[in-house]
C-alpha positions as CSV (number, residue, x, y, z in Angstrom):
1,X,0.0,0.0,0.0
2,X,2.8,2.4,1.0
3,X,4.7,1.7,-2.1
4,X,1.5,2.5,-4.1
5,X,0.7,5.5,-2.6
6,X,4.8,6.6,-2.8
7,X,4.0,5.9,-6.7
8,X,1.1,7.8,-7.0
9,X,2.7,11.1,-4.7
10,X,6.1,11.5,-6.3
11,X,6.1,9.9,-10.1
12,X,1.9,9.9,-11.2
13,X,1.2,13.5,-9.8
14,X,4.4,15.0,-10.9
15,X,4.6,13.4,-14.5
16,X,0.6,15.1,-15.0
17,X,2.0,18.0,-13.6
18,X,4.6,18.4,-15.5
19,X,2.7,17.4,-18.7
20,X,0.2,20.3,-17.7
21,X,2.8,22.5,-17.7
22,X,4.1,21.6,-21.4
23,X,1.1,21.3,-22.7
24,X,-0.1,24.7,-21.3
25,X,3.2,26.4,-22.5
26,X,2.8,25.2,-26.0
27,X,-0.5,26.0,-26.3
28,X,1.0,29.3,-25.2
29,X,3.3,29.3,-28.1
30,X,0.6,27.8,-30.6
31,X,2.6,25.4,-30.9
32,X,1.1,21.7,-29.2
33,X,2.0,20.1,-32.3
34,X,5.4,19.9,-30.7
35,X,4.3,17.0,-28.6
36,X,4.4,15.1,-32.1
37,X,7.0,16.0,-33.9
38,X,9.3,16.4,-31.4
39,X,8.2,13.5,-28.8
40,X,11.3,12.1,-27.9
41,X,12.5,15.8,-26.7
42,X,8.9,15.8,-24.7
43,X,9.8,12.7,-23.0
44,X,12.7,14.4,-21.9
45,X,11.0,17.0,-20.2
46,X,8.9,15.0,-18.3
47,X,11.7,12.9,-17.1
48,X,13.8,15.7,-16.0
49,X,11.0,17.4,-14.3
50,X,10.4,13.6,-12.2
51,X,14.0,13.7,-11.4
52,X,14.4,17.6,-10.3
53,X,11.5,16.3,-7.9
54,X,12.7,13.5,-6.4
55,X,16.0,16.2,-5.4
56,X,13.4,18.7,-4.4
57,X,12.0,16.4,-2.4
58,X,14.8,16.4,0.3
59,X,15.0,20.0,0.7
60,X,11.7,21.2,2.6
61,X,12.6,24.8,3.2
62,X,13.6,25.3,-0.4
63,X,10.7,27.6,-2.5
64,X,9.6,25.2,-5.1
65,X,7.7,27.3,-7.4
66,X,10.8,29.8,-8.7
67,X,13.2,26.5,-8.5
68,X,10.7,24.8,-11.6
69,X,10.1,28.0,-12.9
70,X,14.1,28.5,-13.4
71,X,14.2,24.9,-14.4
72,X,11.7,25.0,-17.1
73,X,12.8,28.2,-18.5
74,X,16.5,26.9,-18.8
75,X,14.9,23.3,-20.3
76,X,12.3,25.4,-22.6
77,X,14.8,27.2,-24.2
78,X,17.5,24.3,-24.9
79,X,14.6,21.8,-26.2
80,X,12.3,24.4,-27.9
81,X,14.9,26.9,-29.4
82,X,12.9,29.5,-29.1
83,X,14.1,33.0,-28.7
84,X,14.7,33.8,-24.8
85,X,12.3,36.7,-24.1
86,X,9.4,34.4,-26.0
87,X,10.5,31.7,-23.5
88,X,10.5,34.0,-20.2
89,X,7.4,35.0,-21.1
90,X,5.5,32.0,-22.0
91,X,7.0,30.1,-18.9
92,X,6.1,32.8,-16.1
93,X,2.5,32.9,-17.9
94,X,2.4,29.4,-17.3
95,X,3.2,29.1,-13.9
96,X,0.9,32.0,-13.4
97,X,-2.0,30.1,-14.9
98,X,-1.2,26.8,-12.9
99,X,-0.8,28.8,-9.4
100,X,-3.7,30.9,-9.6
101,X,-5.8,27.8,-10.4
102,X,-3.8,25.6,-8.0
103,X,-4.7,28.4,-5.3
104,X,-8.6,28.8,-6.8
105,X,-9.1,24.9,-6.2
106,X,-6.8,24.1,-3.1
107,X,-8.1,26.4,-1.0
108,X,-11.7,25.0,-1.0
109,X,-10.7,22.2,-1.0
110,X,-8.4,22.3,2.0
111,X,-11.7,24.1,3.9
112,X,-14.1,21.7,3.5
113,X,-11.9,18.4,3.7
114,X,-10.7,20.0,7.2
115,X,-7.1,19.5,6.1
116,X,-4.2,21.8,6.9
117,X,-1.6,21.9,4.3
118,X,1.3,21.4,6.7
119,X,0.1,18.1,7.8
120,X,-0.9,17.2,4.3
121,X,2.3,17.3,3.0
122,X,3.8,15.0,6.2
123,X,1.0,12.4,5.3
124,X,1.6,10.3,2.2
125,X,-2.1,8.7,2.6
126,X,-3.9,11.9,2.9
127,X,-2.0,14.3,0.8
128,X,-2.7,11.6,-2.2
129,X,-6.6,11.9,-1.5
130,X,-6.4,15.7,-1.7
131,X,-4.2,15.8,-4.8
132,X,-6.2,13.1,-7.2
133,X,-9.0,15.3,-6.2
134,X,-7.7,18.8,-6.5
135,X,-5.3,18.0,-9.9
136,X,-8.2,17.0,-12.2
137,X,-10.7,19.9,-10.9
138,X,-7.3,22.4,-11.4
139,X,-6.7,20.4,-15.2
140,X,-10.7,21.0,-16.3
141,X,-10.5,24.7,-14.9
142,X,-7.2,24.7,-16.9
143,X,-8.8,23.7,-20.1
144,X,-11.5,25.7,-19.5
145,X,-9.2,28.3,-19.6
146,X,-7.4,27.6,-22.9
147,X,-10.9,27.0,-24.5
148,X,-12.5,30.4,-23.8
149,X,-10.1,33.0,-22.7
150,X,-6.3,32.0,-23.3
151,X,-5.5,33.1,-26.7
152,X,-2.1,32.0,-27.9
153,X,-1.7,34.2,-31.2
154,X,-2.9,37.4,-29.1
155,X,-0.4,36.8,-26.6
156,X,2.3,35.8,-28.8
157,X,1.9,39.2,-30.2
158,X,1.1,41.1,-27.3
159,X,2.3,39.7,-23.8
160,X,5.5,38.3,-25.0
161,X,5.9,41.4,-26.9
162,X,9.8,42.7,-25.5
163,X,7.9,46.1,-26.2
164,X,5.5,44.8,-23.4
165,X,7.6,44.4,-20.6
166,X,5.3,45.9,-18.0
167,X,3.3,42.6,-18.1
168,X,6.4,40.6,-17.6
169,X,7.2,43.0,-14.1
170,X,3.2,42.3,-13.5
171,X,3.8,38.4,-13.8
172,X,6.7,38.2,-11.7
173,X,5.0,40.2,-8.8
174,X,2.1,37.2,-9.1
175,X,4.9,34.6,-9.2
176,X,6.5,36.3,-5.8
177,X,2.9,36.3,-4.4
178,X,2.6,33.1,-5.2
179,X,6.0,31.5,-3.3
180,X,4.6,33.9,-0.4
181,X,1.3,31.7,-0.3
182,X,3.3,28.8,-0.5
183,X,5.8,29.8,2.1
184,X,2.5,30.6,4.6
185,X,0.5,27.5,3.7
186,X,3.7,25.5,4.5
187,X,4.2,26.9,7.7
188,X,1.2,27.2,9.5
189,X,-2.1,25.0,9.8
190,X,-4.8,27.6,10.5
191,X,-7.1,27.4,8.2
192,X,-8.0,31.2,8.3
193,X,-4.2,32.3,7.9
194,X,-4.1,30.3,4.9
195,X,-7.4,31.6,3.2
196,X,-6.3,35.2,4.0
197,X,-3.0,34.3,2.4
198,X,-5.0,33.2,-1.0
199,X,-7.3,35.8,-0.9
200,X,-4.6,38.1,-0.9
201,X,-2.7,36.2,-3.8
202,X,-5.9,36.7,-5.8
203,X,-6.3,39.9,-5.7
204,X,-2.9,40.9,-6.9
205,X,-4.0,38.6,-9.7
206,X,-7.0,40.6,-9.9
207,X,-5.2,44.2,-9.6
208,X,-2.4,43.0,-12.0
209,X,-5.0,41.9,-14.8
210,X,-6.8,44.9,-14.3
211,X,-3.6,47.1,-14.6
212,X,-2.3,45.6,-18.2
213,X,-5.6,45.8,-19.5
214,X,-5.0,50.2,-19.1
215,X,-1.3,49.4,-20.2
216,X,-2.6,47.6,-23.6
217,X,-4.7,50.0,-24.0
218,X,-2.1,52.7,-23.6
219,X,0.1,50.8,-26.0
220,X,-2.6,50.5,-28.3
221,X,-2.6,54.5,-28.6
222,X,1.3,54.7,-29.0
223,X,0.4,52.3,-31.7
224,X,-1.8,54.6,-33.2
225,X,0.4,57.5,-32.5
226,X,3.5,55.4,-34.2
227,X,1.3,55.1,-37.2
228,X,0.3,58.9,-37.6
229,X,4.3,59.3,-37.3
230,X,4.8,57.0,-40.0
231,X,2.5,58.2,-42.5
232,X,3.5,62.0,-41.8
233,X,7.4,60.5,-42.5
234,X,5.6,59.2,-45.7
235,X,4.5,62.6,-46.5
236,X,7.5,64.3,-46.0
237,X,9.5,62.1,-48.3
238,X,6.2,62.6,-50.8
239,X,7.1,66.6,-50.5
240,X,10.9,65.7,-50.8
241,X,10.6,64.3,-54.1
242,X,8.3,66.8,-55.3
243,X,11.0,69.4,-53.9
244,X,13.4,67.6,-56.3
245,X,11.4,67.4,-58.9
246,X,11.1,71.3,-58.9
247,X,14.4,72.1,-58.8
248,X,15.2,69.9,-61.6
249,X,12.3,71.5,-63.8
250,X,13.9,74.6,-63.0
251,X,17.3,73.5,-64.4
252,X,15.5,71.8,-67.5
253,X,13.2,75.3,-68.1
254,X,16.9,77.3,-67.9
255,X,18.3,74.8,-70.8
256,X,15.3,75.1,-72.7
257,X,15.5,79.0,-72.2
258,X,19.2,78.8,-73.6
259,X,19.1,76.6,-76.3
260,X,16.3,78.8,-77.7
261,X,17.9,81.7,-77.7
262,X,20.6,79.8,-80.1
263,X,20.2,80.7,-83.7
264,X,18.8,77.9,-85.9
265,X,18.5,75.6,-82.7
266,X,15.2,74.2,-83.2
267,X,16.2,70.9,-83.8
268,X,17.9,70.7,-80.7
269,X,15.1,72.3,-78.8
270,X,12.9,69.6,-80.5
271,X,15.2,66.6,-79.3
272,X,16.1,67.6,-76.0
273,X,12.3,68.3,-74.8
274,X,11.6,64.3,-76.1
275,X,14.5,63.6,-73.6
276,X,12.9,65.7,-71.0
277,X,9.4,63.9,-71.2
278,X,11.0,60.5,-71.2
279,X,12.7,61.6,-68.4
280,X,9.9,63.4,-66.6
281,X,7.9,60.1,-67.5
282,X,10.1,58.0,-65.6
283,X,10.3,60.0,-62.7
284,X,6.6,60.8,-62.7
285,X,5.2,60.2,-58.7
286,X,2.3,58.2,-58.3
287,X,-1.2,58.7,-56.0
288,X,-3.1,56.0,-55.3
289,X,-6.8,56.2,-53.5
290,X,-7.0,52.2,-52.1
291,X,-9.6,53.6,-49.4
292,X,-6.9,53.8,-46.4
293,X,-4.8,57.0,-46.3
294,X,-1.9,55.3,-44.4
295,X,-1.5,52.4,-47.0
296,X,-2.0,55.3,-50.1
297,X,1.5,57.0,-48.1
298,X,3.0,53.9,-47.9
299,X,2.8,53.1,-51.9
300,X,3.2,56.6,-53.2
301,X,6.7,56.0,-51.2
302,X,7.3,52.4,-52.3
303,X,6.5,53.3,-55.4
304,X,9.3,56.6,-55.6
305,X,11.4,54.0,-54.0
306,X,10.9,51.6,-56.9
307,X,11.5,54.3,-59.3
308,X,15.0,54.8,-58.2
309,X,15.6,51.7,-58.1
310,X,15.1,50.7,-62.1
311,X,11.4,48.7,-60.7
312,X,8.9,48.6,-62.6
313,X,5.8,48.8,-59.8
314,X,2.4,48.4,-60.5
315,X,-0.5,49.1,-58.8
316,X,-4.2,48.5,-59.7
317,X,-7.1,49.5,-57.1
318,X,-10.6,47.6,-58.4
319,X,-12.1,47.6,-54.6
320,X,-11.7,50.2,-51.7
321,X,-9.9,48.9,-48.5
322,X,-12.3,51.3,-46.2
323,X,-14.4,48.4,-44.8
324,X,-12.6,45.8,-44.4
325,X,-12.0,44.4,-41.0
326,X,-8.1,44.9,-40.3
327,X,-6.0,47.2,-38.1
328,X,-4.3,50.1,-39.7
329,X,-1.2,49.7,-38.7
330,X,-1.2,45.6,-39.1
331,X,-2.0,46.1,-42.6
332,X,0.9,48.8,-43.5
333,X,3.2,46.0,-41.9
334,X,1.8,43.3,-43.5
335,X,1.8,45.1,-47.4
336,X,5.2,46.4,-46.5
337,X,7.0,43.6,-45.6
338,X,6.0,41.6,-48.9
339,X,6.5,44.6,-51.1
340,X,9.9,44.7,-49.2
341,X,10.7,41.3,-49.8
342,X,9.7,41.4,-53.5
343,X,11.9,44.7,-54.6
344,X,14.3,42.4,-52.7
345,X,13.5,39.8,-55.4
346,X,13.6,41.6,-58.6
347,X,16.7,43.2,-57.8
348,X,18.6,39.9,-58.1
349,X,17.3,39.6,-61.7
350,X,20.3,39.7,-63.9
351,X,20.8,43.1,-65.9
352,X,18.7,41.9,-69.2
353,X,15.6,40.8,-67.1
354,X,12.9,43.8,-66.5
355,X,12.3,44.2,-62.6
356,X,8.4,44.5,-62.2
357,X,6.8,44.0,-58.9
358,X,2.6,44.5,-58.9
359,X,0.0,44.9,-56.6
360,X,-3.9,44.4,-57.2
361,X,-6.8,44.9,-54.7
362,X,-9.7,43.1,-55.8
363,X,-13.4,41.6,-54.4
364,X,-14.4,38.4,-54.8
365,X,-16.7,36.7,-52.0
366,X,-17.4,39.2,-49.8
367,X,-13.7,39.4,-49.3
368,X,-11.0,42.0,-50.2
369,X,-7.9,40.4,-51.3
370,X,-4.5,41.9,-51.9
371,X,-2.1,40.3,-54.8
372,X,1.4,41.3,-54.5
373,X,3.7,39.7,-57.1
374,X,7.1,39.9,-58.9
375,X,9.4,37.8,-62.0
376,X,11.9,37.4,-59.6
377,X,13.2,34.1,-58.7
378,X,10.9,31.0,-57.8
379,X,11.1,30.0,-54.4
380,X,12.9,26.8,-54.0
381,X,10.2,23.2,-53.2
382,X,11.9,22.8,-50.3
383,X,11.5,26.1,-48.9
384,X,7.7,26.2,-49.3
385,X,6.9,24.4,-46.3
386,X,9.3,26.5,-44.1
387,X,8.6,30.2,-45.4
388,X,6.0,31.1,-42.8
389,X,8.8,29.9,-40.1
390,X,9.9,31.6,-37.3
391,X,13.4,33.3,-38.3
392,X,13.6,31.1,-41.7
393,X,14.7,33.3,-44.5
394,X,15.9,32.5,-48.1
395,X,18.4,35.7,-47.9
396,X,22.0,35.7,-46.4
397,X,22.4,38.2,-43.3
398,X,23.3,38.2,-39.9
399,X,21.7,36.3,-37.0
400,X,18.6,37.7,-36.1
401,X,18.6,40.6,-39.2
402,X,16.6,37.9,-41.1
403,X,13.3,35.7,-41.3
404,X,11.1,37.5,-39.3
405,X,9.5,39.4,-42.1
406,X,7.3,36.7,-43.9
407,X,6.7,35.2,-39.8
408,X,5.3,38.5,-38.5
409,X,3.1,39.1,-42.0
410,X,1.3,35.4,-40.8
411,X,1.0,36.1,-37.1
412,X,-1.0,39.4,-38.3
413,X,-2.9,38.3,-40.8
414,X,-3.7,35.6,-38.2
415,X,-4.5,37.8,-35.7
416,X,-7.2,40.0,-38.0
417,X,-8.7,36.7,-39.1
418,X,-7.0,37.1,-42.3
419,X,-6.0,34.5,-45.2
420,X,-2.9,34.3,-46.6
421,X,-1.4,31.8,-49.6
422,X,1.1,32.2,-51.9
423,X,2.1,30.4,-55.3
424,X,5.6,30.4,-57.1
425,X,6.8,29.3,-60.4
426,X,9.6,30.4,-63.0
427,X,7.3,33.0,-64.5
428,X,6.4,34.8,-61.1
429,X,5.6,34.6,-57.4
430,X,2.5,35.8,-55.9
431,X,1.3,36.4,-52.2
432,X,-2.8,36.5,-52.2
433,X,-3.9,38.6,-48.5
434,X,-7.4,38.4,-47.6
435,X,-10.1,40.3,-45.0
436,X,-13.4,40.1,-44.8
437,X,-15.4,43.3,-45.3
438,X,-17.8,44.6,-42.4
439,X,-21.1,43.6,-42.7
440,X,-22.7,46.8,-43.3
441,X,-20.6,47.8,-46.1
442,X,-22.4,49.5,-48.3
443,X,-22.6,46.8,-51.4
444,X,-23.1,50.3,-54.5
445,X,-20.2,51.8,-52.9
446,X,-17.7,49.1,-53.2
447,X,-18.9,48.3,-57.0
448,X,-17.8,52.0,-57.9
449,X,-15.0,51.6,-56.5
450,X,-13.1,50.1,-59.6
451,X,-9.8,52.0,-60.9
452,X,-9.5,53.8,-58.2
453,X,-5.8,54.6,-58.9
454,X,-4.8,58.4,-59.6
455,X,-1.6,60.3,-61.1
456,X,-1.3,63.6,-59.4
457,X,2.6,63.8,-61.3
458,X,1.0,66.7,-63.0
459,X,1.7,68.9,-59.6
460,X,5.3,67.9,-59.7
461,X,5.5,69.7,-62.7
């Protein structure tokens, strides 16, 4: 019987709650299919977790809770690979999640059973009993949890954000609350000590919850701040070129002037204002009305950018972008990193090969889709699968200067219940973005809205 109960205490209890804890973290990370492809390393895990225990298990006084923290954030990062702040993160939001619930179900459950925790932990038989009932009440609440509030992709974007960091400061505050309840519920057995103790652990949960949700939305305005900088940056460079483009017309007119005042020069007048409209042709600037001001600065600039770079860019507008449901300042991110990564393309063409890089907006099922392609390169089959990949990139550069681009485009996309697919062969390759629209858009509106693109070069002139 001893020997059973031994079993259950100190290998069944700690490999579900270590597997609780892996599971939850990955589901953190959106990433449970882990557990699959990487079993083996899993198994691992679990083991080392047993035999950290069975050390632990000597040392009484010792805080357990920042011990398997520190342990699973050191094993986390060797097994998983992911970056170390992502890791931090994920693993303090984990333990947070399995204390506060540990705390939400032990405590009743310690009142009404009429057990102290002290004396608990000193009986084997008793202990058991309170654990196989309090571990699968704290597991349902768990997935509970993960079913209807936890959401991984938010989080990834948000609370393990290094932007962020107030909510790691917030976490670790919970975390030191936390070893405090522990440290009380371990020394004394009066029931009402102990539920003070856990009261006052929940509500600095409570108070901490309730201060990041005025932090995000704080950093949701400095988002919005950050994007009226960047578009007013896009205007100024606008006004730059047209600066330019004034002063050179200046210079041209003063030629002109000159050569006219040459006897028997009209010939040359003749050929050198053809040079002058080829010229003023190529570096014509370009305003497009897609139905979202910041992403018309963004192309009028990518588009001057292109210029200067020998790219031929395209853009055709056949639906407006002013209902469809996406952030502003996702969607600049998301059309500028695969614009970025397709002049990157093109410009790898060899001399002979025209550069062209093209965007479309179009409707089709009450959806708005972007098409951004180029003639570049194809990408290589065996790249395909990996493309989306955290820190995978096609492109030579320095450790962490590459492969987030294509990563961060999914996550958002993901995150504003977007669709994104992509195609590539050796005529072209083509990324296809998609939102829904609102549902009161105003169906008229949207059908006028074809050719929406506009050349204001004329006030350059």
């Amino acid at each position: 019987m001893e020997y059973w109960v031994f079993f259950i205490n100190h290998v069944g209890l700690v490999l579900l709650e270590s597997l609780t804890l892996l599971v939850l973290y990955l589901y953190m990370l959106d990433n449970l299919v882990f557990l699959r492809t990487h079993w083996l390393k899993s198994i691992i895990f679990l083991m080392s977790y047993l035999i950290l225990h069975q050390i632990l298990n000597h040392f009484n006084n010792l805080h357990w809770t920042i011990i398997y923290l520190a342990f699973c954030i050191i094993a986390l990062e060797i097994l998983t690979k992911i970056n170390f702040y992502t890791n931090l993160a994920a693993n303090i939001f984990t333990f947070l999640i399995f204390g506060v619930t540990d705390v939400t179900v032990s405590m009743p459950a310690a009142y009404f059973l009429d057990i102290a925790f002290p004396i608990a932990k000193n009986n084997a038989l008793v202990y058991m009993k309170a654990m196989l009932l309090i571990r699968p009440v704290q597991i349902l609440i768990i997935g509970l949890l993960a079913g209807f509030v936890i959401k991984p992709k938010y989080y990834r974007l948000h609370l393990f954000n290094k932007k962020n960091r107030s909510v790691i400061y917030s976490l670790l505050t919970i975390l030191i609350m936390r070893a405090f309840f522990e440290f009380i519920s371990n020394q004394t057995e009066n029931k009402l000590e102990i539920l003070i103790s856990g009261f006052l652990f929940i509500a600095v949960v409570l108070l901490s919850f309730l201060d990041r949700k005025e932090r995000l939305k704080l950093l949701e305005l400095e988002n919005k701040l950050n994007l009226q900088k960047e578009y007013c940056r896009h205007m100024e460079q606008i006004v730059d070129a047209f600066r330019k483009e004034k002063h050179d017309f200046k210079n041209q007119i003063s030629t002109l002037v000159a050569l006219c005042s040459m006897p028997g020069s009209s010939q040359e007048v003749r050929e050198y204002a053809m040079k002058l409209t080829c010229r003023q042709k190529l570096n014509e600037l370009h305003f497009y009305n897609t139905g979202n001001k910041y992403l018309d600065g963004l192309l009028s600039v990518k588009s001057n950018m292109a210029s200067n770079k020998g790219i031929h860019f395209e853009v055709d507008v056949e639906a407006s972008l002013e209902n469809i449901l996406v952030d502003d300042v996702d969607l600049s991110s998301i059309v500028g990193n695969i614009l970025d990564n397709a002049f990157d393309a093109v410009l790898m063409n060899p001399p002979e090969k025209k550069k062209i890089v093209s965007l479309t907006i179009y409707r089709e099922d009450n959806r708005c889709s972007i098409s951004i392609s180029n003639n570049g390169s194809q990408i290589p089959e065996a790249d395909r699968k990996h493309i989306f990949d955290y820190k995978f990139s096609t492109k030579s550069g320095r450790e962490g200067e590459r492969g987030y681009g294509l990563y961060i485009v999914k996550e958002l996309i993901s995150r504003n219940k977007g669709e994104i697919s992509f195609h590539s062969d050796e005529f072209e390759t083509e990324f296809i973005i998609s939102f829904r629209y609102r549902e009161d858009t105003d169906e008229a509106s949207l059908k006028n809205n074809n050719s929406l693109k506009y050349d204001w070069s004329i006030f350059s002139r």
